[in-house]
Jmol script that loads the backbone (N, CA, C; Angstrom):
load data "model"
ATOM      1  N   UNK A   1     -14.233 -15.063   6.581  1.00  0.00           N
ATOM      2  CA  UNK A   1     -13.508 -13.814   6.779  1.00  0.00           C
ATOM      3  C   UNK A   1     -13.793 -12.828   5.659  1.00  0.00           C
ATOM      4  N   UNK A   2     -13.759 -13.343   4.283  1.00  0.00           N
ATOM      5  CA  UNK A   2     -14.359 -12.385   3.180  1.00  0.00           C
ATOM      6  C   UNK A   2     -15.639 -11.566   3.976  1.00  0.00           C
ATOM      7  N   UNK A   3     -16.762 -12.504   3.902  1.00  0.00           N
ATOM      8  CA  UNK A   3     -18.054 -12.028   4.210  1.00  0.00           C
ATOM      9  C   UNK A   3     -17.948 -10.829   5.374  1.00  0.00           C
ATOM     10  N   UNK A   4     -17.077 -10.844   6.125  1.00  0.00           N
ATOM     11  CA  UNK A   4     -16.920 -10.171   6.886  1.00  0.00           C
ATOM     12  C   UNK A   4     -16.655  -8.626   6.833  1.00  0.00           C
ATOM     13  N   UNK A   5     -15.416  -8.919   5.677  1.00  0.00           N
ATOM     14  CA  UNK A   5     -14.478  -7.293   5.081  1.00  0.00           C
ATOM     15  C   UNK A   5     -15.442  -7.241   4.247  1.00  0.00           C
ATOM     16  N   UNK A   6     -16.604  -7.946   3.071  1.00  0.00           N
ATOM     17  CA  UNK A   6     -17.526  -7.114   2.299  1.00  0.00           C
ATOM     18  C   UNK A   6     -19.292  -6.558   3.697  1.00  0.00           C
ATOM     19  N   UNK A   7     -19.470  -7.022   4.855  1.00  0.00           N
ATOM     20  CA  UNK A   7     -20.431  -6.816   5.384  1.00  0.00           C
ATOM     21  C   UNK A   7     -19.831  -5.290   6.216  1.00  0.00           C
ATOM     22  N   UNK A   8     -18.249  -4.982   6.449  1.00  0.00           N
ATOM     23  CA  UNK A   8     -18.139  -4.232   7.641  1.00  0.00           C
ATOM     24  C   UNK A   8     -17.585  -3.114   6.257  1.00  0.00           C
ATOM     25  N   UNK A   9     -17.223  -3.209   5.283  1.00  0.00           N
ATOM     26  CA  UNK A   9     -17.107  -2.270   4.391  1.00  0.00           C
ATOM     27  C   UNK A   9     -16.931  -0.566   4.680  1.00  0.00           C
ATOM     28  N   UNK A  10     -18.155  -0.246   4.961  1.00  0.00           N
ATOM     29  CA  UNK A  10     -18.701   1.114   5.475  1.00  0.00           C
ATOM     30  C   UNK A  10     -17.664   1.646   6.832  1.00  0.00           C
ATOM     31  N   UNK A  11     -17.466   0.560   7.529  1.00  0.00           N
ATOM     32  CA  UNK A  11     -17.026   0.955   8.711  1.00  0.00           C
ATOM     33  C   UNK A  11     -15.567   0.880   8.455  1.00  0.00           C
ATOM     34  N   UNK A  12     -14.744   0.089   7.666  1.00  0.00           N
ATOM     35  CA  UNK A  12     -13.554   0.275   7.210  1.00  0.00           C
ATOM     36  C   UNK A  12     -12.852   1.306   6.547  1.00  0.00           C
ATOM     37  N   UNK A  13     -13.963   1.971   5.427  1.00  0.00           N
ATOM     38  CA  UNK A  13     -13.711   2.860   4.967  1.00  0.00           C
ATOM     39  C   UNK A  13     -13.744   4.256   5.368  1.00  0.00           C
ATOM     40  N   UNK A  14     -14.609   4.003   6.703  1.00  0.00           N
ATOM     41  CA  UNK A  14     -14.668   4.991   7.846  1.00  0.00           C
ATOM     42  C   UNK A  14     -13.326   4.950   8.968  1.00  0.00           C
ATOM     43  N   UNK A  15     -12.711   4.174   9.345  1.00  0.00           N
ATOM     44  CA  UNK A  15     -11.667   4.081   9.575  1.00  0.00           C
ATOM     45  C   UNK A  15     -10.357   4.356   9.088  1.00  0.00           C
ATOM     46  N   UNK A  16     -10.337   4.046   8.123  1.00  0.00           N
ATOM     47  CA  UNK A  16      -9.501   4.349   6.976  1.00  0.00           C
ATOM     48  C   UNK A  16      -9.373   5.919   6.568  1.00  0.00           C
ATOM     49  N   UNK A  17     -10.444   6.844   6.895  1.00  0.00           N
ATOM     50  CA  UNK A  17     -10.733   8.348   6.465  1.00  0.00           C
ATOM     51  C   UNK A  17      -9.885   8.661   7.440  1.00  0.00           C
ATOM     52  N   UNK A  18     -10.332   8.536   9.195  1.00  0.00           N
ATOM     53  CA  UNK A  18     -10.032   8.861   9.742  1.00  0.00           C
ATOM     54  C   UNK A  18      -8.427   8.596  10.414  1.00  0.00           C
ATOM     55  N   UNK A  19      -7.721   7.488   9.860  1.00  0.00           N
ATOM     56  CA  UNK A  19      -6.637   6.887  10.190  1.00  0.00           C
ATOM     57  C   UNK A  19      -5.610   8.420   9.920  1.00  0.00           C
ATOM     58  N   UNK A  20      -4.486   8.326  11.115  1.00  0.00           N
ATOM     59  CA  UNK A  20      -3.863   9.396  11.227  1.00  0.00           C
ATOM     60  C   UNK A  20      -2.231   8.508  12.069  1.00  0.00           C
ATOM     61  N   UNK A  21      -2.023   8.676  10.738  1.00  0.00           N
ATOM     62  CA  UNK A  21      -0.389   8.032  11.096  1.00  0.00           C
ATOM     63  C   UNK A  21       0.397   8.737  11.153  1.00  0.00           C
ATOM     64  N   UNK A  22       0.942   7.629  12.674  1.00  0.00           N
ATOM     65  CA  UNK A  22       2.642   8.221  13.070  1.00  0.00           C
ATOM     66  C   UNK A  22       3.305   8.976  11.921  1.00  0.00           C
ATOM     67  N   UNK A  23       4.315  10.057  12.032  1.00  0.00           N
ATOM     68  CA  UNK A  23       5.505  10.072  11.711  1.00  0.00           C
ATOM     69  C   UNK A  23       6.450   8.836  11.550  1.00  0.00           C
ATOM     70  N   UNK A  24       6.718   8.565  10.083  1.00  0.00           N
ATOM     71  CA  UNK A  24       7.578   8.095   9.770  1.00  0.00           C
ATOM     72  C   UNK A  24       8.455   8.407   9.057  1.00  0.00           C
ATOM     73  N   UNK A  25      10.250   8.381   9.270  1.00  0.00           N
ATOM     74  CA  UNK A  25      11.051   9.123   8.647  1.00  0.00           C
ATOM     75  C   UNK A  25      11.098   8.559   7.087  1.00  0.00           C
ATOM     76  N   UNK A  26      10.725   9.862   6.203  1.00  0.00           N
ATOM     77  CA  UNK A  26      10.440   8.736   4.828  1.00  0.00           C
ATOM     78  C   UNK A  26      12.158   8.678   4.276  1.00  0.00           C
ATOM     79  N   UNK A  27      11.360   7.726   3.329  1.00  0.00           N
ATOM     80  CA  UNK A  27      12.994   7.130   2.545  1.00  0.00           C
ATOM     81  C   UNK A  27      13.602   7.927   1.587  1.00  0.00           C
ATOM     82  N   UNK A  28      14.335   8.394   1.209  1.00  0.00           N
ATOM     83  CA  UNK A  28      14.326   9.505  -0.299  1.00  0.00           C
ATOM     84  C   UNK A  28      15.506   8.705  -1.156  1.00  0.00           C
ATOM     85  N   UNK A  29      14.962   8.432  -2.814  1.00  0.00           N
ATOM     86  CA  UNK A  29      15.835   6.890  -3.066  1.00  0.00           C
ATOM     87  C   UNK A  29      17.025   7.784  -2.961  1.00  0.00           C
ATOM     88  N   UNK A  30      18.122   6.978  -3.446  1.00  0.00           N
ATOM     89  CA  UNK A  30      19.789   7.612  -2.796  1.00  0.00           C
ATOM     90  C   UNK A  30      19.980   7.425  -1.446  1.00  0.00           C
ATOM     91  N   UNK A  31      19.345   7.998  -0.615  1.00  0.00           N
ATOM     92  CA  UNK A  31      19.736   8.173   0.530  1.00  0.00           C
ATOM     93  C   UNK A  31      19.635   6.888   1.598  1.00  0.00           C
ATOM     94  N   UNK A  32      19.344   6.193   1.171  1.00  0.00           N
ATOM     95  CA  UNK A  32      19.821   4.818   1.975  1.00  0.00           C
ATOM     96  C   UNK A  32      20.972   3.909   1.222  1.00  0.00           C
ATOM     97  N   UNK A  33      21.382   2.824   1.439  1.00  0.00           N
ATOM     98  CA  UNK A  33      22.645   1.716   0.996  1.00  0.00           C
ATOM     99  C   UNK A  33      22.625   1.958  -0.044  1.00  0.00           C
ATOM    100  N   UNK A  34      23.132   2.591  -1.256  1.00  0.00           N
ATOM    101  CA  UNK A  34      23.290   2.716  -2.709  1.00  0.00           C
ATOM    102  C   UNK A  34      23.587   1.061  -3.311  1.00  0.00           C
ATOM    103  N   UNK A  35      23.232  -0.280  -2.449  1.00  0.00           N
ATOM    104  CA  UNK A  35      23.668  -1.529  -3.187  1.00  0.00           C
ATOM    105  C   UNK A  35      22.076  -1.611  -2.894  1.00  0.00           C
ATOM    106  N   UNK A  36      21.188  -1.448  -2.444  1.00  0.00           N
ATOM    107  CA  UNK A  36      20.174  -1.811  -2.100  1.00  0.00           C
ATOM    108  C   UNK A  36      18.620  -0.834  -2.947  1.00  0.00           C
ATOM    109  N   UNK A  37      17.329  -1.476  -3.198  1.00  0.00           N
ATOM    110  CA  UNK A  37      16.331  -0.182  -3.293  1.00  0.00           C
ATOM    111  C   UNK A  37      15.082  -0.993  -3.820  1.00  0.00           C
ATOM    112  N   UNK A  38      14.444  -0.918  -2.164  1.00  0.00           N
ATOM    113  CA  UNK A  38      13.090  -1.032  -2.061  1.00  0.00           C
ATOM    114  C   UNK A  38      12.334  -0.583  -2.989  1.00  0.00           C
ATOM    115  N   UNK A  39      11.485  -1.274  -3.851  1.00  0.00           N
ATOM    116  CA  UNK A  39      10.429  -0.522  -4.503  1.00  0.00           C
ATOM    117  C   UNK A  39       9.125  -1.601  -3.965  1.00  0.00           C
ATOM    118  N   UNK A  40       8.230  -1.268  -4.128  1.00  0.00           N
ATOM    119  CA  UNK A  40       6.307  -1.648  -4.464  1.00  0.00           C
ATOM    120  C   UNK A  40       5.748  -1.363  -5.356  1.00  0.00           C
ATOM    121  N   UNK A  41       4.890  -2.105  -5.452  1.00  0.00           N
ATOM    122  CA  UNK A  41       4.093  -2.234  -6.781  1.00  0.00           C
ATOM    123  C   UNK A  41       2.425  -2.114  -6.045  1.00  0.00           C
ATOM    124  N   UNK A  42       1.572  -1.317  -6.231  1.00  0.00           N
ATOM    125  CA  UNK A  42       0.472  -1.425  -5.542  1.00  0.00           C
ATOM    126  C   UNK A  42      -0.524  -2.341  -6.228  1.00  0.00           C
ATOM    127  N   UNK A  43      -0.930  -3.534  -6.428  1.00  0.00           N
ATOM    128  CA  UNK A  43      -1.948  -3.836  -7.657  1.00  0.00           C
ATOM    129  C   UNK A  43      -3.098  -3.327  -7.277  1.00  0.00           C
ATOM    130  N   UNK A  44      -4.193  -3.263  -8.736  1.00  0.00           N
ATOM    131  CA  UNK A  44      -4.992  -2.669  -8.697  1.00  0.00           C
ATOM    132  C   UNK A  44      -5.850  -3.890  -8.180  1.00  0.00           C
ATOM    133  N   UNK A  45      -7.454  -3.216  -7.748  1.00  0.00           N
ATOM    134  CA  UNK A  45      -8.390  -4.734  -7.193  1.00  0.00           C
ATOM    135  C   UNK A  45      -8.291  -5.092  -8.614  1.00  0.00           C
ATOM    136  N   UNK A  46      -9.022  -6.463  -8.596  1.00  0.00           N
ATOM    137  CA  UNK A  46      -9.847  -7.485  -9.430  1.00  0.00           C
ATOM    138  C   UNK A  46     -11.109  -7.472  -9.797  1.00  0.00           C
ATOM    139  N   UNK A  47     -11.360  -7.582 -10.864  1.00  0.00           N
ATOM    140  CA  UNK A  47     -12.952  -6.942 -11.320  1.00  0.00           C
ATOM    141  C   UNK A  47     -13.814  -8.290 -10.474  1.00  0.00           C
ATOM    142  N   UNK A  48     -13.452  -9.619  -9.644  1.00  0.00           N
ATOM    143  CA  UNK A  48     -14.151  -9.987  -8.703  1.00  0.00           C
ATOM    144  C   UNK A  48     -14.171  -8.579  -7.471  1.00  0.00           C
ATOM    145  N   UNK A  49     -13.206  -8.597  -6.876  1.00  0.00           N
ATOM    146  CA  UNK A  49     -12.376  -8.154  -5.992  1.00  0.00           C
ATOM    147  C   UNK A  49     -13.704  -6.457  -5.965  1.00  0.00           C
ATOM    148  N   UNK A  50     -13.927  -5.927  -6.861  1.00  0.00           N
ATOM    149  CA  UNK A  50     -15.086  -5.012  -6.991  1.00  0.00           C
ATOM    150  C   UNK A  50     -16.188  -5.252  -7.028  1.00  0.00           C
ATOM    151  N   UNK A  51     -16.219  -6.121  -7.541  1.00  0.00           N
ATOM    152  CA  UNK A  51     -17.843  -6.707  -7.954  1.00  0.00           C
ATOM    153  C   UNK A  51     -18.325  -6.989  -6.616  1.00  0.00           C
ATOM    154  N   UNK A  52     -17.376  -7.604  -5.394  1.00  0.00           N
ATOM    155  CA  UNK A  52     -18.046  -8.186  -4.143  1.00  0.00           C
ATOM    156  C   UNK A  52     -18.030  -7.005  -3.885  1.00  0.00           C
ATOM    157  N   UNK A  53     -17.059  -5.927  -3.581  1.00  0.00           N
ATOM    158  CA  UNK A  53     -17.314  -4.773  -2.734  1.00  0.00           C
ATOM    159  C   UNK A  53     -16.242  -4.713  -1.968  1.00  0.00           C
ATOM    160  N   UNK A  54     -14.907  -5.429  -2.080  1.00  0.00           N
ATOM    161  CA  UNK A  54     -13.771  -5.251  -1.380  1.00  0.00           C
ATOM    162  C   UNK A  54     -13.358  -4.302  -1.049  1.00  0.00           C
ATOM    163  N   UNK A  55     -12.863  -3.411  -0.030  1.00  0.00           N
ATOM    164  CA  UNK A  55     -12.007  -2.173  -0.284  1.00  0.00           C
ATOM    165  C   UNK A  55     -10.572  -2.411  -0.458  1.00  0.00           C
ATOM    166  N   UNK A  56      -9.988  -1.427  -0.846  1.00  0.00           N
ATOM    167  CA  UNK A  56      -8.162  -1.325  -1.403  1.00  0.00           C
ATOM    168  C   UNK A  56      -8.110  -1.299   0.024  1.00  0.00           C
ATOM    169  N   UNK A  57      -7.047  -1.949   0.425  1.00  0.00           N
ATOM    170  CA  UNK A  57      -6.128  -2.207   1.645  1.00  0.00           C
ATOM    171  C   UNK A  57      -4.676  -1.616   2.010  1.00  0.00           C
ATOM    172  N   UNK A  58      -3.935  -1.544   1.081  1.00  0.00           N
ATOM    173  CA  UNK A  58      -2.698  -0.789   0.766  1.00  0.00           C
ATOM    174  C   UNK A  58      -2.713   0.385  -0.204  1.00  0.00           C
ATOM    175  N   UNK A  59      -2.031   1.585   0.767  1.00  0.00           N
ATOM    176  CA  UNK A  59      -2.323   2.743   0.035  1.00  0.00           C
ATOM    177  C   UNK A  59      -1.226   3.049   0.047  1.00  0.00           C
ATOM    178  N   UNK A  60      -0.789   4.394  -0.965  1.00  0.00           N
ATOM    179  CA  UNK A  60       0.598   4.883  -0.714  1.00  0.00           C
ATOM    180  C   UNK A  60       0.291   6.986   0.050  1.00  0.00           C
ATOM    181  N   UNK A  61       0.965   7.072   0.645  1.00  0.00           N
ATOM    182  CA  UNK A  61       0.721   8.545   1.340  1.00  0.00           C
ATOM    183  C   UNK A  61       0.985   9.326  -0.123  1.00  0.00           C
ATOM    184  N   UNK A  62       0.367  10.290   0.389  1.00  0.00           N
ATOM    185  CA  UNK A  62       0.404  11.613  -0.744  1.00  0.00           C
ATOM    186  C   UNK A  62       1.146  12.471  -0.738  1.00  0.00           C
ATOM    187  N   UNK A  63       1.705  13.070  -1.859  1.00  0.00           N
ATOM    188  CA  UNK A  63       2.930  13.867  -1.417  1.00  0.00           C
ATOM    189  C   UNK A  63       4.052  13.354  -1.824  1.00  0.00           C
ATOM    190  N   UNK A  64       4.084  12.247  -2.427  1.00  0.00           N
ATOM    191  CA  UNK A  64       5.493  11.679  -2.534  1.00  0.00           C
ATOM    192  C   UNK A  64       5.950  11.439  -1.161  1.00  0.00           C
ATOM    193  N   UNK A  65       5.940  10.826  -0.163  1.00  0.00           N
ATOM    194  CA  UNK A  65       6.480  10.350   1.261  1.00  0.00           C
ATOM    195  C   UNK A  65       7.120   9.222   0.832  1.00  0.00           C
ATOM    196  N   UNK A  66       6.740   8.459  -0.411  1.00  0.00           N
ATOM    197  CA  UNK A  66       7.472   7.015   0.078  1.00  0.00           C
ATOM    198  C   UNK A  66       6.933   6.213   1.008  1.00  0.00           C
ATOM    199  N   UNK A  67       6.144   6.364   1.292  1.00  0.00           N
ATOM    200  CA  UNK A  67       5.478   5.350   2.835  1.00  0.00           C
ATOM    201  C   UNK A  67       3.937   4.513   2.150  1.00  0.00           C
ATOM    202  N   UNK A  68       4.144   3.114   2.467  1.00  0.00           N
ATOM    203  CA  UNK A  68       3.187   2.378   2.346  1.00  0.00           C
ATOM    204  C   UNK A  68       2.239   2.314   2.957  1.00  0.00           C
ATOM    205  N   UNK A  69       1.006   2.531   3.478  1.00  0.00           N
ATOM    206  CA  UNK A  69       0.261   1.969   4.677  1.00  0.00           C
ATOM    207  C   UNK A  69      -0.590   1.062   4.271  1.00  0.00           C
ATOM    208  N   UNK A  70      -0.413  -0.418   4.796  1.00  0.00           N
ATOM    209  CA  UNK A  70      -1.546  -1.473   4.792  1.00  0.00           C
ATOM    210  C   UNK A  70      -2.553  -1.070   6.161  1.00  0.00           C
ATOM    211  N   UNK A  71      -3.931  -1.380   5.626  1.00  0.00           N
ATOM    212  CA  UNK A  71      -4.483  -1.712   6.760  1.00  0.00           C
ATOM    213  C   UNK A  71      -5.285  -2.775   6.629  1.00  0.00           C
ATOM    214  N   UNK A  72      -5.993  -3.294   7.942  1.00  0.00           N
ATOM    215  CA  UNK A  72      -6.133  -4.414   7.806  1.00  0.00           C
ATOM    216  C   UNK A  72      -7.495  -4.476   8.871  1.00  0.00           C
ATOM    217  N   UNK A  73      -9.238  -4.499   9.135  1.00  0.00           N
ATOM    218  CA  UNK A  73      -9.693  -4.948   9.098  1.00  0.00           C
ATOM    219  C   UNK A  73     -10.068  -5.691  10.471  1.00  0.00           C
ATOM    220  N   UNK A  74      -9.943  -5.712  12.000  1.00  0.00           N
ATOM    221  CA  UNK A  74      -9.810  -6.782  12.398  1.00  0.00           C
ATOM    222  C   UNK A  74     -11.043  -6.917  13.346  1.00  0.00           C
ATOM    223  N   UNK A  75     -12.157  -7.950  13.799  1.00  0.00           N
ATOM    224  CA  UNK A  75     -12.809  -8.285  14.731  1.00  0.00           C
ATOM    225  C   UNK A  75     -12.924  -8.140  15.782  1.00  0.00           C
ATOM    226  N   UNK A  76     -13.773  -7.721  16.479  1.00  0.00           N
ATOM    227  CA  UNK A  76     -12.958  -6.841  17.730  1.00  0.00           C
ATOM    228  C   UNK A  76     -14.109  -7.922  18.957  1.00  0.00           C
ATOM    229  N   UNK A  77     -13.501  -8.193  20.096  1.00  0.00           N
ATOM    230  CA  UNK A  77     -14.134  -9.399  20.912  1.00  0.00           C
ATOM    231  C   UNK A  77     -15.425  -8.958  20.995  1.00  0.00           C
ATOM    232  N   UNK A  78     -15.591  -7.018  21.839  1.00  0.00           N
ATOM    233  CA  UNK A  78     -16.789  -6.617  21.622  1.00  0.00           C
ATOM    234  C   UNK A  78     -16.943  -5.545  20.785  1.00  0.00           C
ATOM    235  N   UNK A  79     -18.084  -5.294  21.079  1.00  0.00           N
ATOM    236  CA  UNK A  79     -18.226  -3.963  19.654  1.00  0.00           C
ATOM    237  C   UNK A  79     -18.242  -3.981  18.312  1.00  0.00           C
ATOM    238  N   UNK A  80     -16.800  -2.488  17.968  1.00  0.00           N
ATOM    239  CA  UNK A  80     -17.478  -2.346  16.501  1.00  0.00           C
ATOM    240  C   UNK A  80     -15.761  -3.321  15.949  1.00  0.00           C
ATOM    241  N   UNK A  81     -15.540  -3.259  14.931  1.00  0.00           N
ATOM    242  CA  UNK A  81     -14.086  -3.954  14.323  1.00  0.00           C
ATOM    243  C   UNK A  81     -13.406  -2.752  14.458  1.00  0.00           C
ATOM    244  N   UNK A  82     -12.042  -3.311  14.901  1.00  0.00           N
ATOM    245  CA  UNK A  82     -10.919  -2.055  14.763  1.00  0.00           C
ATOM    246  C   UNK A  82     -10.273  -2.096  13.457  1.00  0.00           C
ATOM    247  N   UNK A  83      -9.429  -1.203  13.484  1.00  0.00           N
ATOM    248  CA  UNK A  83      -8.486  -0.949  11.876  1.00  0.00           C
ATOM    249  C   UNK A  83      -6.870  -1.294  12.256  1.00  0.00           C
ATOM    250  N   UNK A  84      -6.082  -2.266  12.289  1.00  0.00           N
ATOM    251  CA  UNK A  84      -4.793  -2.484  12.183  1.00  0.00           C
ATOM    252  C   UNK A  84      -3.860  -1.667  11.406  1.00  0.00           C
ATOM    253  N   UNK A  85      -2.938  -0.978  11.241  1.00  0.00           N
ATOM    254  CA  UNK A  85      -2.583  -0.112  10.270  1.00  0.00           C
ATOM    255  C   UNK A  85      -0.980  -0.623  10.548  1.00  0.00           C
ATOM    256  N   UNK A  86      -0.726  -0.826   9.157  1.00  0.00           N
ATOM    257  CA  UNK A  86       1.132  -0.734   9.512  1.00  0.00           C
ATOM    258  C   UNK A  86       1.625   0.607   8.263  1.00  0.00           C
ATOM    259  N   UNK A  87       2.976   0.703   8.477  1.00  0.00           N
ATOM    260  CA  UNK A  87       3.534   1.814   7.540  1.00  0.00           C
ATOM    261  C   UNK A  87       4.845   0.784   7.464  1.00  0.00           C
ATOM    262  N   UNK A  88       5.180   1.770   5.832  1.00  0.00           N
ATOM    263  CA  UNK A  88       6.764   0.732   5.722  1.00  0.00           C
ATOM    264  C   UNK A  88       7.173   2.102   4.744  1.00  0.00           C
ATOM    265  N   UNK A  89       8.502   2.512   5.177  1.00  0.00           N
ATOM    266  CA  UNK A  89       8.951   3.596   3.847  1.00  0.00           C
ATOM    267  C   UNK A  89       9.686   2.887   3.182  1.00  0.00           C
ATOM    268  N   UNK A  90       9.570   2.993   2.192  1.00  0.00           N
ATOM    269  CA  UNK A  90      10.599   2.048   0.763  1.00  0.00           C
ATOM    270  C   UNK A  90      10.918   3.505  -0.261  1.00  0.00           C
ATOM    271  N   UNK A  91      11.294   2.817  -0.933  1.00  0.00           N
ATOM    272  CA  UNK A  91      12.551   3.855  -2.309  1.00  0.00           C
ATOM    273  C   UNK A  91      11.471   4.166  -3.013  1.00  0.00           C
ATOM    274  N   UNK A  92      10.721   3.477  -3.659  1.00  0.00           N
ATOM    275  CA  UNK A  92       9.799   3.898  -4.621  1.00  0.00           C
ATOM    276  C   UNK A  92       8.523   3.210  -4.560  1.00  0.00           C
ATOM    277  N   UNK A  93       7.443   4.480  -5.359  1.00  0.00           N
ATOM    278  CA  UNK A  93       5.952   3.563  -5.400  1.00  0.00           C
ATOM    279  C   UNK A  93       5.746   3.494  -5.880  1.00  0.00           C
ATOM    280  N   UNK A  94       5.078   2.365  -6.607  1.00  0.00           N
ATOM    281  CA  UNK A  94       4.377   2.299  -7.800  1.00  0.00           C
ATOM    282  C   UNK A  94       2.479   1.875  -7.494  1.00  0.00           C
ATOM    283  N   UNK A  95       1.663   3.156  -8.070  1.00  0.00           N
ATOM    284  CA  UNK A  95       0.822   2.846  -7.692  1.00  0.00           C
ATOM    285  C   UNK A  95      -0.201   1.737  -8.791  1.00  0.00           C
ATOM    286  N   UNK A  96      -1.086   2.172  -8.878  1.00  0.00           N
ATOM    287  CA  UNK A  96      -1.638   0.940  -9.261  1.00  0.00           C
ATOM    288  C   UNK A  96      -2.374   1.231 -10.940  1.00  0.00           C
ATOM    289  N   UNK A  97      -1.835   2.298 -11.402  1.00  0.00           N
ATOM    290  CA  UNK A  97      -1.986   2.783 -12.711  1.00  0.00           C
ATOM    291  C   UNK A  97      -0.468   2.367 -13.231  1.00  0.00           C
ATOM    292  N   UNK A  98       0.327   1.954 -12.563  1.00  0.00           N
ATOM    293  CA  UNK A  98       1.899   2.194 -13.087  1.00  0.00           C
ATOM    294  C   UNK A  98       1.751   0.651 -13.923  1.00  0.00           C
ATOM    295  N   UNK A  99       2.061   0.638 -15.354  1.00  0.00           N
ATOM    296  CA  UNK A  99       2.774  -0.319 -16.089  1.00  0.00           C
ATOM    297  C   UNK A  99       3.702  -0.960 -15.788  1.00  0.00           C
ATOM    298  N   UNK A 100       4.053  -2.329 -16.417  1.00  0.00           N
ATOM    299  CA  UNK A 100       5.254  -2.901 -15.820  1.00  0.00           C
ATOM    300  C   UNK A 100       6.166  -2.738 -16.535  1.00  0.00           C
ATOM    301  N   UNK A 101       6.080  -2.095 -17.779  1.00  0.00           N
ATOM    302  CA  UNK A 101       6.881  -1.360 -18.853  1.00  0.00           C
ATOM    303  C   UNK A 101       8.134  -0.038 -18.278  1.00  0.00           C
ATOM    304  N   UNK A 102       7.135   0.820 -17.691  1.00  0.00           N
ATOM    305  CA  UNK A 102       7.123   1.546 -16.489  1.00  0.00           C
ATOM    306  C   UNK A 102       8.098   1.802 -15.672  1.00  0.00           C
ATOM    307  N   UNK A 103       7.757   0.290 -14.588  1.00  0.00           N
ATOM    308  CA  UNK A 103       8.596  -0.578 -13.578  1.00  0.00           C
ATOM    309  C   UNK A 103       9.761  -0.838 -13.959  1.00  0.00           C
ATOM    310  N   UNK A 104       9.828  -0.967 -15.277  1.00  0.00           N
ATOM    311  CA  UNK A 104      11.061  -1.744 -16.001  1.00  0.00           C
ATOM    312  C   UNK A 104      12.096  -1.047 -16.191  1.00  0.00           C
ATOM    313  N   UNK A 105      11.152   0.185 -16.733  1.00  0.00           N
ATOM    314  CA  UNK A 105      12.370   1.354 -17.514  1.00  0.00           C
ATOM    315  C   UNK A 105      13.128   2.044 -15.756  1.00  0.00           C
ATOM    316  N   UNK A 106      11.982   2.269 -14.835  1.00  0.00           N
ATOM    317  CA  UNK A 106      12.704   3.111 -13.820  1.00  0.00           C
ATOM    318  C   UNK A 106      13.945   2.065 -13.240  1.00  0.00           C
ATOM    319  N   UNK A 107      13.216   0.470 -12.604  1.00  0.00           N
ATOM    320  CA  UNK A 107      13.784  -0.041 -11.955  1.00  0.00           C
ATOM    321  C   UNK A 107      14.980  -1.101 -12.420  1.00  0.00           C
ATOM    322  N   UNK A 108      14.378  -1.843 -13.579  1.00  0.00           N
ATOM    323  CA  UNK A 108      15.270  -2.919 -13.873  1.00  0.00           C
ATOM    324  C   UNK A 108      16.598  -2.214 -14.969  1.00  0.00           C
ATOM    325  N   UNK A 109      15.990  -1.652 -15.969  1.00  0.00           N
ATOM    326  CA  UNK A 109      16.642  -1.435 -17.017  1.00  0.00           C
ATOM    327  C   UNK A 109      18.074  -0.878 -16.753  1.00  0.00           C
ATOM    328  N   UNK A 110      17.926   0.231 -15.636  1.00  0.00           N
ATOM    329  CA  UNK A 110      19.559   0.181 -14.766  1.00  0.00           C
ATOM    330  C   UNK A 110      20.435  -0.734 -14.879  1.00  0.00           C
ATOM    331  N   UNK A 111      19.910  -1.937 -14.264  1.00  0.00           N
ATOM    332  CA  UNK A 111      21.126  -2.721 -13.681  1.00  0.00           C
ATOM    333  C   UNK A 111      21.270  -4.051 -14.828  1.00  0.00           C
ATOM    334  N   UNK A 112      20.641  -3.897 -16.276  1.00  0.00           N
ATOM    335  CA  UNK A 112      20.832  -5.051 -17.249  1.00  0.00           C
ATOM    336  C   UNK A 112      22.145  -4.918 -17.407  1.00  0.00           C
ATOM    337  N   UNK A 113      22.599  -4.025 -17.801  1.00  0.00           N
ATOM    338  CA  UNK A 113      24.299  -3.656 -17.836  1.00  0.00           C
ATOM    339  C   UNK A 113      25.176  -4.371 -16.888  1.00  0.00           C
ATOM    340  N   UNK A 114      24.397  -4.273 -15.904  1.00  0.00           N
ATOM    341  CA  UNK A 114      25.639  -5.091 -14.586  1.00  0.00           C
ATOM    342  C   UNK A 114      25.098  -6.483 -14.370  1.00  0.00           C
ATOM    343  N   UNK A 115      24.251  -7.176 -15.584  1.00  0.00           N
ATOM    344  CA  UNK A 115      24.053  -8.487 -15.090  1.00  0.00           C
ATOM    345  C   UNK A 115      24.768  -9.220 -15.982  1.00  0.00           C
TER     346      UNK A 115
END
end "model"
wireframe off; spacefill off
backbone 0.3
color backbone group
């Protein structure tokens, strides 16, 4: 399955240009359960993970939306491979430059007080 996502590469990343997602109502933090708050962490690849030629799979929308999109790659019985795409809106993103220092100060450091 590797050999596969580094041989179809070109065509993923061609998919991926062209991918044009639904409307999804994004999340804005506060505004959902104030006991609750989704965050992500995007990691960055792996200097294997480059070296083969992997592409990034999970992106975050631009704009501040809050919305995740994985995609995913898939074999198609005939033809060319299709592109699977999901979306998820969560509270916050962290992309893949973000520290866990970062992570800490926005997300955890809040609630040490209430533990």
């Amino acid at each position: 399955m590797e050999q596969f996502l580094i041989d179809d590469a070109d065509r993923y990343e061609e998919l991926v240009q062209a991918f044009n997602p639904k409307p999804v109502a994004p999340v804005r933090a506060g505004s959902t359960n104030p006991d609750f708050l989704v965050s992500t962490r995007i990691r960055p690849l792996l200097r294997d993970e480059i070296s083969q030629g992997f592409p990034e799979s999970v992106c975050s929308r631009p704009g501040g939306a809050y919305i995740v999109d994985l995609h995913e790659l898939k074999k198609s019985v005939r033809g060319l491979p299709c592109l699977n795409s999901f979306s998820y809106p969560v509270d916050r993103v962290f992309g893949p430059d973000s520290t866990t220092k970062q992570i800490y100060d926005a997300i955890i450091q809040p609630l040490v007080p209430l533990a």
